[in-house]
C-alpha positions in Angstrom: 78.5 221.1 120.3 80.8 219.6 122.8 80.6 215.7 123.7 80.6 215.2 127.2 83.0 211.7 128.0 82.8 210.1 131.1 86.6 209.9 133.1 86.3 206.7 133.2 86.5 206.3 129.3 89.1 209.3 129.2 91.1 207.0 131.6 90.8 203.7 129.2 91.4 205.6 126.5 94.6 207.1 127.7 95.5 203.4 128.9 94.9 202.0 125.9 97.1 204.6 123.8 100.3 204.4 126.2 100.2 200.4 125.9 100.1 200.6 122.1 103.3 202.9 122.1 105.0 200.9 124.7 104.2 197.7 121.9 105.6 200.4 119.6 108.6 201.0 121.4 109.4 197.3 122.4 109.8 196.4 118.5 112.8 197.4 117.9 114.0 197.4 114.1 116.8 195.5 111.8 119.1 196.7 108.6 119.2 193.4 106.9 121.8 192.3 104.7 122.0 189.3 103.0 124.8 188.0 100.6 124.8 185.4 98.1 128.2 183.0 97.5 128.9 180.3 95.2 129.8 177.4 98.0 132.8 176.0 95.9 135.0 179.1 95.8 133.1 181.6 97.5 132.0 184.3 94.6 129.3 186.3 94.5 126.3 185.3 92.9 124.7 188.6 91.0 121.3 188.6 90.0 120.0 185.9 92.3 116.4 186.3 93.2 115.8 187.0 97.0 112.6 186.5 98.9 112.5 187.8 102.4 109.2 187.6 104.4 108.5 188.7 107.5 107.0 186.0 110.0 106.8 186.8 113.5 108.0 189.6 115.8 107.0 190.9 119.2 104.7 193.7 119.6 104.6 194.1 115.6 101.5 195.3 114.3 101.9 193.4 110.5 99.2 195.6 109.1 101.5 198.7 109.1 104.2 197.3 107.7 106.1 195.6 104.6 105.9 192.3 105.6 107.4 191.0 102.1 110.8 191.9 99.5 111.5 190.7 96.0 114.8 191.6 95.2 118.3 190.8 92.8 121.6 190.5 94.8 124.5 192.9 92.8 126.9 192.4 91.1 129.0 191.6 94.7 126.3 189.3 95.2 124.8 191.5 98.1 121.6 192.7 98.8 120.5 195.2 101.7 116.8 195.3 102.3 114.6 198.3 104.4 114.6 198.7 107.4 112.4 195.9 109.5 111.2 194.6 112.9 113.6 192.4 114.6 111.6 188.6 114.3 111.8 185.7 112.4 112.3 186.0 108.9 111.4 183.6 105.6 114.7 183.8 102.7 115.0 182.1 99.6 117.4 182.2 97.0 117.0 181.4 93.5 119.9 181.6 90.9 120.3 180.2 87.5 122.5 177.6 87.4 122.5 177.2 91.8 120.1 174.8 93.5 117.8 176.8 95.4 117.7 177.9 98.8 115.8 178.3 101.5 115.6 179.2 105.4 114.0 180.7 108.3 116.4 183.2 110.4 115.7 185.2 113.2 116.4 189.1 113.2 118.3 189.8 116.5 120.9 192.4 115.7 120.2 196.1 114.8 122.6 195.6 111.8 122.3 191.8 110.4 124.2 190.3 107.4 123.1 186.6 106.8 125.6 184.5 104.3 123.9 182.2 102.3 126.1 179.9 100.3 124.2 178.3 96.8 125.5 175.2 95.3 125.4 173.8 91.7 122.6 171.1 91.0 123.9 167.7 91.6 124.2 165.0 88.7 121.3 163.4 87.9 120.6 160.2 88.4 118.6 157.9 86.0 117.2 154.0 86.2 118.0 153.4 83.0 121.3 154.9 82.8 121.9 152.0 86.1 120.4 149.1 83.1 122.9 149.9 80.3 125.8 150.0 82.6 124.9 146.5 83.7 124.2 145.5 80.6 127.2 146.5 79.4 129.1 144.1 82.1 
């Protein structure tokens, strides 16, 4: 049995198909890198936690995709994720012993390394620890 279709949906169809690979073809795709440094002297941070997530991109259809990593930095504190749309991107960093980090960068390059640099947790600061110094006084 052969289904007669009218032209007119043969045309839409055909429409409809070369606007989704012109979508396609518009999103063009990133190699992201990211590295983790210590911000007072520079060294790599290994094993941090990194959370990339994709936000927004043009012509990206998010269903299709990974839209979200989980990974460890090495032991150069360096991380290279799979290939990607080019958009706007969610990172955070978490190491032990580093505050933790996070940011939204966009995706503009077809090869990408974004520097993040981690710093230790400030000193904490306590009421009562203020009261016996001025006690003391």
């Amino acid at each position: 049995m052969v289904l007669m279709v009218p032209k007119r949906v043969k045309t839409y169809l055909a429409a409809a198909a070369l606007f989704a690979l012109a979508l396609t073809a518009s999103a063009k795709d990133a190699r992201l890198t990211v590295e983790v440094l210590s911000a007072e002297g520079g060294k790599p941070v290994e094993r941090a936690s990194v959370i990339v997530r994709f936000r927004s991109g043009i012509g990206v259809n998010l269903k299709k995709i990974q839209t979200n990593w989980e990974t460890k930095t090495s032991e150069s504190g360096v991380v290279r994720l799979p290939t990607m749309p080019q958009g706007e991107v969610s990172i955070q960093v978490i190491a032990k012993g580093f505050q933790t980090h996070g940011g939204i960068y966009q995706l503009t390059e077809p090869e990408q390394t974004i520097t993040i640099k981690v710093n230790r947790p400030q000193r904490q600061y306590s009421e009562h620890e203020a009261q016996q110094d001025k006690d003391k006084k």
